[in-house]
C-alpha positions in Angstrom: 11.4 3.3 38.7 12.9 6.1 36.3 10.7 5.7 33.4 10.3 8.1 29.8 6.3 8.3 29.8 3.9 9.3 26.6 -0.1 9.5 27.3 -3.0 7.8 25.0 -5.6 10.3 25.8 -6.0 13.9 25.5 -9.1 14.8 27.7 -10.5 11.1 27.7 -10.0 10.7 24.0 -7.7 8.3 22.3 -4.8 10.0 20.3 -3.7 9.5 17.2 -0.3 8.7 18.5 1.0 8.3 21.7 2.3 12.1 23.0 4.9 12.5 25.2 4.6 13.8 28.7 7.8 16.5 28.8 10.3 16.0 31.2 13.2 18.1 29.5 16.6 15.8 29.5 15.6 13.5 32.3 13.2 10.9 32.9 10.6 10.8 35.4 10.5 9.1 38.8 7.7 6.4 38.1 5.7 5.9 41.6 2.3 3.7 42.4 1.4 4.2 45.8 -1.5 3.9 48.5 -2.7 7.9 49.6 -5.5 8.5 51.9 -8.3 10.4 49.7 -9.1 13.7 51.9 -12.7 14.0 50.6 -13.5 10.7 50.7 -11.5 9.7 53.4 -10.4 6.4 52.2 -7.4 4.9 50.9 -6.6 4.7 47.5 -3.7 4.1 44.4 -2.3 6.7 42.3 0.3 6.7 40.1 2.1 9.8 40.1 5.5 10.9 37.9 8.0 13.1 39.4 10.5 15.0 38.7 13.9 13.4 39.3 14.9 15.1 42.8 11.7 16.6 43.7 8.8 16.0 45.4 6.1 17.5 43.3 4.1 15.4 40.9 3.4 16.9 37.1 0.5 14.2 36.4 -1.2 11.5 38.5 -3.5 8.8 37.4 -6.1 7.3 40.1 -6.6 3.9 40.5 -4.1 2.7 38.1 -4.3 -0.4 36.1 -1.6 -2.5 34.9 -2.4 -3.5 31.2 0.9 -5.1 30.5 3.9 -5.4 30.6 6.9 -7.0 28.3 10.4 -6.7 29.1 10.7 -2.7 30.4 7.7 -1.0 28.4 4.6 -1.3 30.7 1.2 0.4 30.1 -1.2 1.4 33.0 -4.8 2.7 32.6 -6.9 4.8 35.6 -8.6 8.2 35.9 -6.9 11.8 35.0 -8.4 14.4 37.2 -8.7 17.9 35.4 -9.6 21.3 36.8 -12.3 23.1 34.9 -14.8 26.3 35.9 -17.2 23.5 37.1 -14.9 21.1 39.6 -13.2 18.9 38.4 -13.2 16.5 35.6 -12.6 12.9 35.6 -11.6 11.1 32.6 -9.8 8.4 31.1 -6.0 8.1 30.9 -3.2 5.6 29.6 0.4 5.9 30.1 2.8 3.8 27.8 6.0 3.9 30.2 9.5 2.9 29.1 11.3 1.9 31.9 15.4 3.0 32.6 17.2 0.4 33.4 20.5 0.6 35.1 23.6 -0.9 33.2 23.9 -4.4 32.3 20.2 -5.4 33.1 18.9 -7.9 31.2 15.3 -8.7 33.0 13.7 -9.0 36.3 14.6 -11.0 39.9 11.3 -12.2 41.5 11.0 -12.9 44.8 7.8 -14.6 46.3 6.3 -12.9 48.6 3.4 -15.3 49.6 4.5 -19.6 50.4 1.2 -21.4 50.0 -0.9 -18.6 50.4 0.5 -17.3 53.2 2.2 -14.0 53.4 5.6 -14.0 54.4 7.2 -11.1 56.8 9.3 -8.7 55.0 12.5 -9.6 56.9 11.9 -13.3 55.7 12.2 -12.2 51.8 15.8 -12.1 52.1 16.9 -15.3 52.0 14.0 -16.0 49.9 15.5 -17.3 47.1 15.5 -15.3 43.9 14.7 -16.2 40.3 15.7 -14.0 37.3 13.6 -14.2 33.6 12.0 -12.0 31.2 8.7 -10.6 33.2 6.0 -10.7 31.0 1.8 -9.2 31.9 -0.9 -9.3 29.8 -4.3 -10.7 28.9 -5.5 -14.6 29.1 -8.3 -16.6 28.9 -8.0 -18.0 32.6 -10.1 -21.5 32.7 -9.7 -21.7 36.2 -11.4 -17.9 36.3 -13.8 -18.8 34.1 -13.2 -15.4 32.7 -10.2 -12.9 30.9 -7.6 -11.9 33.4 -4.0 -10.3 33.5 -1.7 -13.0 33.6 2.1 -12.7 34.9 4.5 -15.1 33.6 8.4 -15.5 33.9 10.2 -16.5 30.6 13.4 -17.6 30.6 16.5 -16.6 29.4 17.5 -18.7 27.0 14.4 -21.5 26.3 11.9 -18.4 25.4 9.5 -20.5 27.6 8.1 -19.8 31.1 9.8 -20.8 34.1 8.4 -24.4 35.1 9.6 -23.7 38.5 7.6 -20.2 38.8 3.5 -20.4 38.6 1.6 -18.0 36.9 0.3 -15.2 39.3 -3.4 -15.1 38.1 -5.6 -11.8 38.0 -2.4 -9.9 38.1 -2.1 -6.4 39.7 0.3 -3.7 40.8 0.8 -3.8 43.9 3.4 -0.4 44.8 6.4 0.8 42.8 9.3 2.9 44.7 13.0 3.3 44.1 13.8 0.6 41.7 11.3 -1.9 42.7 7.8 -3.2 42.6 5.3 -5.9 43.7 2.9 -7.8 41.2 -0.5 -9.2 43.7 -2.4 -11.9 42.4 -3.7 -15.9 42.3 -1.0 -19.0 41.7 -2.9 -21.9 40.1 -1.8 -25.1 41.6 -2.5 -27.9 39.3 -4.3 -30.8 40.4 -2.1 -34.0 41.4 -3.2 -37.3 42.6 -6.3 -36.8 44.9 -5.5 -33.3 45.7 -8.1 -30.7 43.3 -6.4 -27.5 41.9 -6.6 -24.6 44.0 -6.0 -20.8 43.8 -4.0 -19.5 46.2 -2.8 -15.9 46.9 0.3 -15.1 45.7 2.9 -12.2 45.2 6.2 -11.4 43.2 9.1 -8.6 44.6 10.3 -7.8 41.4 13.7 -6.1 41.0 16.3 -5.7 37.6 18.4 -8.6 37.5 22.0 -7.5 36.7 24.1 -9.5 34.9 28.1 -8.3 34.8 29.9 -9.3 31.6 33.1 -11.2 32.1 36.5 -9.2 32.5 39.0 -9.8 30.1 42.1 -11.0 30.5 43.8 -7.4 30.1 41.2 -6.5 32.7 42.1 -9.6 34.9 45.7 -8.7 34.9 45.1 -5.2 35.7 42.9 -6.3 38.8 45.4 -8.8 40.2 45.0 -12.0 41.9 42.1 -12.1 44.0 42.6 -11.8 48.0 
């Protein structure tokens, strides 16, 4: 995701104001992947922004966090890493991240990648069927959690109301972010109907920008010709 990105911290403490990260005229390539931690030998996430065309990252946050996310602004939290004369530092970091959109996007396509809890192959999510709304990530009071978790919700369009059609993916995380897509991980609550509890079951979203053409004109039409 090409994204304009301003840091909360300065050295693990909060700023003032938001300050943002330079990138000249450009935005960044936004990227949250899975590395292999050479000291540790482990895997692990990092979010890392990049250059557009290059392969060299100017700042990385470790472990990364999605704290929400409305529309195309998103905030993540994890650890900055700085380089001092005793090793290296490890502090707190936030990046607020407005996302670029291409041209006429006006939300986000979901596609589930879990059916009942069960993970489908990648190949399958094709003719998954998609569903397009106004993503939205952020904090709830979860009764089925017993607890405060990040809750992903799809509004729609035109009722401002979540998708009745879509459950809420519970205990919401990101997943990866490449190229101009990501993947939410998390818990769908099914309610409880006739004899049959409620349940959590894993879930997943493919989340993509959902493009919506306007309509040609009629000078445009006539231009274009009849259709073949």
């Amino acid at each position: 995701m090409r994204a304009w990105v301003a840091r909360r911290r300065e050295g693990g403490a909060l700023l003032q104001e938001p300050v943002q990260i330079k990138s000249g005229t450009a935005p960044y390539e936004l990227l949250v992947i899975d590395v292999t931690d050479q000291g540790q030998r482990r895997p692990s996430k990092v979010a890392r922004l990049m250059p557009l065309g290059e392969r060299r990252a100017v700042a990385e946050l470790v472990a990364p966090k999605l704290v929400w996310l409305d529309g195309f602004r998103l905030a993540l939290s994890g650890i900055e890493k700085l380089q001092n004369r005793l090793g290296v530092k490890e502090v707190s970091q936030s990046w607020v991240c407005d996302l670029v959109p291409p041209k006429f996007a006006i939300g986000f396509k979901i596609t589930h990648t879990y059916v009942e809890g069960i993970q489908l192959p990648r190949r399958a999510l094709r003719d998954n069927g998609k569903t397009g709304g106004r993503l939205k990530v952020g904090d709830h009071l979860i009764k089925s959690l017993g607890r405060h978790a990040s809750l992903a919700e799809l509004i729609d369009y035109e009722s401002g109301d979540r998708r009745p059609s879509t459950p809420h993916l519970a205990d919401c995380h990101l997943e990866w972010m490449a190229g101009d897509r990501f993947e939410l991980g998390g818990l769908c609550i099914r309610e409880p109907f006739e004899d049959r509890p409620e349940h959590l079951l894993r879930g997943g979203w493919l989340c993509e920008f959902d493009i919506e053409l306007p309509e040609l004109s009629r000078a445009q039409r006539r231009l274009i010709g009849p259709a073949h």
